[in-house]
C-alpha positions in Angstrom: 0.0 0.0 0.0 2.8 2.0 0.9 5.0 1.2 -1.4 4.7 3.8 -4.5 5.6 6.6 -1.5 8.3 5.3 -0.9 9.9 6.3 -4.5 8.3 9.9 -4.5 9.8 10.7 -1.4 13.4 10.3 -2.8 11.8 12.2 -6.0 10.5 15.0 -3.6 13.1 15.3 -0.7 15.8 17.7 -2.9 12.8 19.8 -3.8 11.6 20.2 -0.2 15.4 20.4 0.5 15.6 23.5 -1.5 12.4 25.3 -1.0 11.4 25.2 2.5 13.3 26.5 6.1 16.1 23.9 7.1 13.6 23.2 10.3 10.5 22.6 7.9 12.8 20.7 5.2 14.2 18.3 8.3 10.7 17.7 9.7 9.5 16.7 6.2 12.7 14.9 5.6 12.7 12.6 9.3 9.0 12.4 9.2 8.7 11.2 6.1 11.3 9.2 5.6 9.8 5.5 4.3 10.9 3.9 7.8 8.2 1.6 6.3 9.9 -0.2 3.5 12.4 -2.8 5.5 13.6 -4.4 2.7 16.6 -4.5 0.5 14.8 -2.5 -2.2 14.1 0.6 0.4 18.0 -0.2 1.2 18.8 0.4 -2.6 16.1 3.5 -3.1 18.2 5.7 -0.2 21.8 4.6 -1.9 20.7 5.5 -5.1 19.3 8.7 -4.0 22.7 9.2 -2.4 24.9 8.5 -4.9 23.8 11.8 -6.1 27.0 14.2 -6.5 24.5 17.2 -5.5 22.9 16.4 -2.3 23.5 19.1 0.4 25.7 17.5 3.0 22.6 18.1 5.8 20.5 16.4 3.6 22.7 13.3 3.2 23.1 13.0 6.8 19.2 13.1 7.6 19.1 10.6 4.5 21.7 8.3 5.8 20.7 8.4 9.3 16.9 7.1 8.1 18.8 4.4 5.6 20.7 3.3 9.0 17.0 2.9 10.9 16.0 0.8 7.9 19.1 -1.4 7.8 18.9 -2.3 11.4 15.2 -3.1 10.8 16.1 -5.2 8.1 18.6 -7.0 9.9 16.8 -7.9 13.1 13.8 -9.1 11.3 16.3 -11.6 9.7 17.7 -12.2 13.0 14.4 -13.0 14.3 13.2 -15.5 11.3 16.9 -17.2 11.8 
């Protein structure tokens, strides 16, 4: 259900980025963030966004810190199924 946000936010985020306050853009940007998606895919999505050469270095932070939430998500629900 969820899924097809998950892609628009990494479409969105540099536009937010840009045009709102850096406490507005960092509210969208944590809130937002598709904390949902614990899978490799949503994994792939937040390194692909990243691999950009023109992300704002506050942005990549925000970006990597919600990619590590993911990633230990990901992991402990294999650790649980092991």
């Amino acid at each position: 259900m969820l899924a097809p946000f998950s892609a628009k936010y990494f479409e969105s985020i540099s536009g937010v980025w840009q045009r709102r306050s850096s406490e507005v853009a960092q509210t969208v940007v944590i809130g937002l963030y598709p904390s949902w998606d614990i899978s490799q895919s949503g994994l792939d999505a937040a390194d692909a966004f990243l691999a950009a050469d023109d992300v704002p270095p506050a942005l990549r932070r925000l970006v990597l810190e919600g990619r590590a939430g993911v990633e230990r998500s990901l992991r402990a629900r294999e650790f649980d199924t092991a």
